[in-house]
C-alpha positions as CSV (number, residue, x, y, z in Angstrom):
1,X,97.0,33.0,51.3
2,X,95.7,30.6,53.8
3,X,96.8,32.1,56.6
4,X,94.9,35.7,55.2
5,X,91.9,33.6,55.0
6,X,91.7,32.6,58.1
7,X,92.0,36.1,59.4
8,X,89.3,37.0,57.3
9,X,87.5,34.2,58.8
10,X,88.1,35.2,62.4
11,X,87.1,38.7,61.8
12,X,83.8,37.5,60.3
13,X,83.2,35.3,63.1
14,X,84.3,38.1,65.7
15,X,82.1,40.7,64.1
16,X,79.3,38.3,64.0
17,X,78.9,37.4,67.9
18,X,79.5,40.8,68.8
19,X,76.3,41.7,66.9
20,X,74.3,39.0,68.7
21,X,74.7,40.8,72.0
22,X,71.3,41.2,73.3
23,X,70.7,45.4,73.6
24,X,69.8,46.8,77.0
25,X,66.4,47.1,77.2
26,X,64.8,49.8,77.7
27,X,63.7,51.5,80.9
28,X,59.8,51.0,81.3
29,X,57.8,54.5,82.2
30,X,54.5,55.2,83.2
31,X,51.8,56.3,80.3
32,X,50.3,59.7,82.1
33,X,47.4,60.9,80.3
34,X,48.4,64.8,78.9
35,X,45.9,67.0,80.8
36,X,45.2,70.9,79.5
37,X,47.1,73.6,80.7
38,X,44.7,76.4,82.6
39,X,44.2,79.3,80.4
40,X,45.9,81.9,82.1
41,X,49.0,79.5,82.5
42,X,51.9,78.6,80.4
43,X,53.4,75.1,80.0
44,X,56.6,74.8,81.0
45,X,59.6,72.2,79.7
46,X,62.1,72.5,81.6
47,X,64.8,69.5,82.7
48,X,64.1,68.4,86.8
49,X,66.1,69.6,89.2
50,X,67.1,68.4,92.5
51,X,67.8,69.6,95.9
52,X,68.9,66.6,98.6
53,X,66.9,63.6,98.3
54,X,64.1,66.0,96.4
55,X,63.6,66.6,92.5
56,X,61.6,69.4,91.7
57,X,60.3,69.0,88.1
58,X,57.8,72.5,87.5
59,X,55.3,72.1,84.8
60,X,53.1,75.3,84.5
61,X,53.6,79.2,84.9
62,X,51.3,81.7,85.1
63,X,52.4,85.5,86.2
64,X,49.9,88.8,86.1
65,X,47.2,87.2,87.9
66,X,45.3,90.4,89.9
67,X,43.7,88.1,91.9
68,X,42.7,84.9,93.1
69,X,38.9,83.3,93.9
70,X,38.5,80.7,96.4
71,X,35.5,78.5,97.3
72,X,34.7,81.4,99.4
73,X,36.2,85.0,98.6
74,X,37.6,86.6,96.1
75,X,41.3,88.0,97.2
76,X,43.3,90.4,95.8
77,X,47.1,90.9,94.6
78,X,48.9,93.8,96.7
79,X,51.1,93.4,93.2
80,X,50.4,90.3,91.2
81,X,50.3,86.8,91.8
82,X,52.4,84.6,90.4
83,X,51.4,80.9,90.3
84,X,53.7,78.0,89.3
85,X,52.3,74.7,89.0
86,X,55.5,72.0,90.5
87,X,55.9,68.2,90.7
88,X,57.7,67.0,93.7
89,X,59.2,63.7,93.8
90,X,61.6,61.6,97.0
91,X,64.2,60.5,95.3
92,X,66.1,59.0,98.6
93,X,65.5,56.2,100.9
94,X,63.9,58.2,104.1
95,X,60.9,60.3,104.0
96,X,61.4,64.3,103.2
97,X,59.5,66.8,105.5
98,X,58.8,69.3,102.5
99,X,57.8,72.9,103.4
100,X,56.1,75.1,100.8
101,X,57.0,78.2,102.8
102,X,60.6,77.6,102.4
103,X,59.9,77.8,97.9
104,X,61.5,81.9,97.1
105,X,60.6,83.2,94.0
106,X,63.3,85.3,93.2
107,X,62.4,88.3,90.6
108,X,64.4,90.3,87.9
109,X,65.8,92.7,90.3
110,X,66.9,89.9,92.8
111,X,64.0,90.3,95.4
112,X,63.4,86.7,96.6
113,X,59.5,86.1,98.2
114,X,58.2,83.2,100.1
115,X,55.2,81.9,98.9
116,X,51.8,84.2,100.1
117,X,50.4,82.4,103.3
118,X,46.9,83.6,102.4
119,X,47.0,83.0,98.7
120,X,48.5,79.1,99.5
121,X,45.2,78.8,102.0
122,X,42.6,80.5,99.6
123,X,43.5,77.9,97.3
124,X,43.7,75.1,99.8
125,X,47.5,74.1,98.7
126,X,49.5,72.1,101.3
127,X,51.7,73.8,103.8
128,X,53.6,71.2,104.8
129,X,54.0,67.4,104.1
130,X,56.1,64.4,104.6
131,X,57.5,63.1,101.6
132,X,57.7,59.3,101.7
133,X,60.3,57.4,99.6
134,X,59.3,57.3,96.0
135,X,56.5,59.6,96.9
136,X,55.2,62.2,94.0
137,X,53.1,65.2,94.4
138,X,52.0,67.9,92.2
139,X,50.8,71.0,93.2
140,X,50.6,75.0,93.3
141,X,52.4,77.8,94.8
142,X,51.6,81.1,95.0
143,X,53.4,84.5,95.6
144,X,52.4,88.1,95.3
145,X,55.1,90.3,94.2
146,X,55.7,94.2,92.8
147,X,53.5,94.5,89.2
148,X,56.7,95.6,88.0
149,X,58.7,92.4,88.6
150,X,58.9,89.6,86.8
151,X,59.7,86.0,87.8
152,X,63.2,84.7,87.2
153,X,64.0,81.7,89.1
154,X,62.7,79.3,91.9
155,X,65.2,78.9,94.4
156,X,63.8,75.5,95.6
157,X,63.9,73.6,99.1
158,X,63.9,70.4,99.5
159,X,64.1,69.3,102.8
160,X,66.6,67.9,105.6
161,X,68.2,64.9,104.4
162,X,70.4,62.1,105.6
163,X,73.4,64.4,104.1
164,X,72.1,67.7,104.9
165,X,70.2,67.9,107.9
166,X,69.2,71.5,108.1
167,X,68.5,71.8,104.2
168,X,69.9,75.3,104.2
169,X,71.4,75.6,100.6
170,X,68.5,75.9,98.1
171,X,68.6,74.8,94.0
172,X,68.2,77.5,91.7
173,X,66.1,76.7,88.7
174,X,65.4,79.3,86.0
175,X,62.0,80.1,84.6
C-alpha cells in the first residue's frame, strides 16, 4: 500500500512541475491600421508566397477595368486592365534587385503577359527597385489582356539571390 502511494505521489508531483513550464510566448506583430479596398477592386486573402529571398503576399484584385486616368491622360485598355495590388517583402540577408517587368499574369487559356509599360507609368508604379533586407513595399501592377480572358495566376519574380543568381524559375500563385 505504501509503496502505491508513493507512486501516486510521484505522479502528482511529476504532473505538477510539468504544468509550471512557462508557455512560449507569443510572437509580437505590428498593429496596421485596416485601410478600404478601392471600389472597383476586390480584397484578396490569400497565404504569401515566396520566390528566393522574396515573399509576395497580394492583397487586392481588380479585373475589367477599360481604362486607366492618370494625373494627366486618360488611357485606354487595347482589352482590359487588370490591376493587382501586391506586398513585397526581403526575407534574406542581401538586398533583392526586384523587377516589376519580370511579374506574368498568366490567363485562363495559358497566355502569360508582362505587366503594361505605359499603364505601370500612367500610374507612376515603380519599375525597378532594390529590395533591402527586411524591406516591405506595397504596390500595383498593371496588365492589359484579351476582354475575353480572365486572370488565373501570378507567376511571380523575385529576384537573383545568393542561391539563384539569375532568378529564372518564377512562383506560381493562384488568384
Amino acid at each position: 500500500m505504501k509503496l502505491r502511494l508513493l507512486a501516486v505521489v510521484v505522479l502528482i508531483s511529476a504532473a505538477g512541475c510539468q504544468a509550471e513550464q512557462p508557455s512560449t510566448p507569443a510572437q509580437k506583430t505590428y498593429e496596421l491600421p485596416p485601410r478600404p479596398v478601392r471600389p472597383d477592386e476586390t480584397a484578396l486573402a490569400l497565404p504569401s508566397a515566396k520566390n528566393g529571398d522574396t515573399e509576395f503576399t497580394l492583397i487586392g484584385l481588380a479585373a475589367g477595368l477599360p481604362s486607366i486616368t492618370g494625373s494627366h491622360t486618360e488611357f485606354p485598355a487595347k482589352g482590359q486592365f487588370v490591376r493587382l495590388r501586391l506586398v513585397v517583402t526581403n526575407t534574406g540577408t542581401s538586398s533583392v534587385l526586384f523587377d516589376t517587368k519580370r511579374q506574368l499574369l498568366v490567363d485562363d487559356r495559358g497566355g502569360a503577359h508582362p505587366p503594361e509599360e505605359q499603364a505601370m507609368t500612367i500610374k507612376r508604379q515603380p519599375a525597378q527597385f532594390d529590395l533591402g533586407h527586411g524591406v516591405r513595399v506595397e504596390f500595383d501592377l498593371y496588365w492589359d489582356i484579351p476582354k475575353d480572358r480572365k486572370p488565373i495566376t501570378l507567376r511571380a519574380f523575385g529576384g537573383p539571390s545568393i542561391t539563384d543568381m539569375k532568378n529564372v524559375t518564377g512562383t506560381d500563385i493562384k488568384l
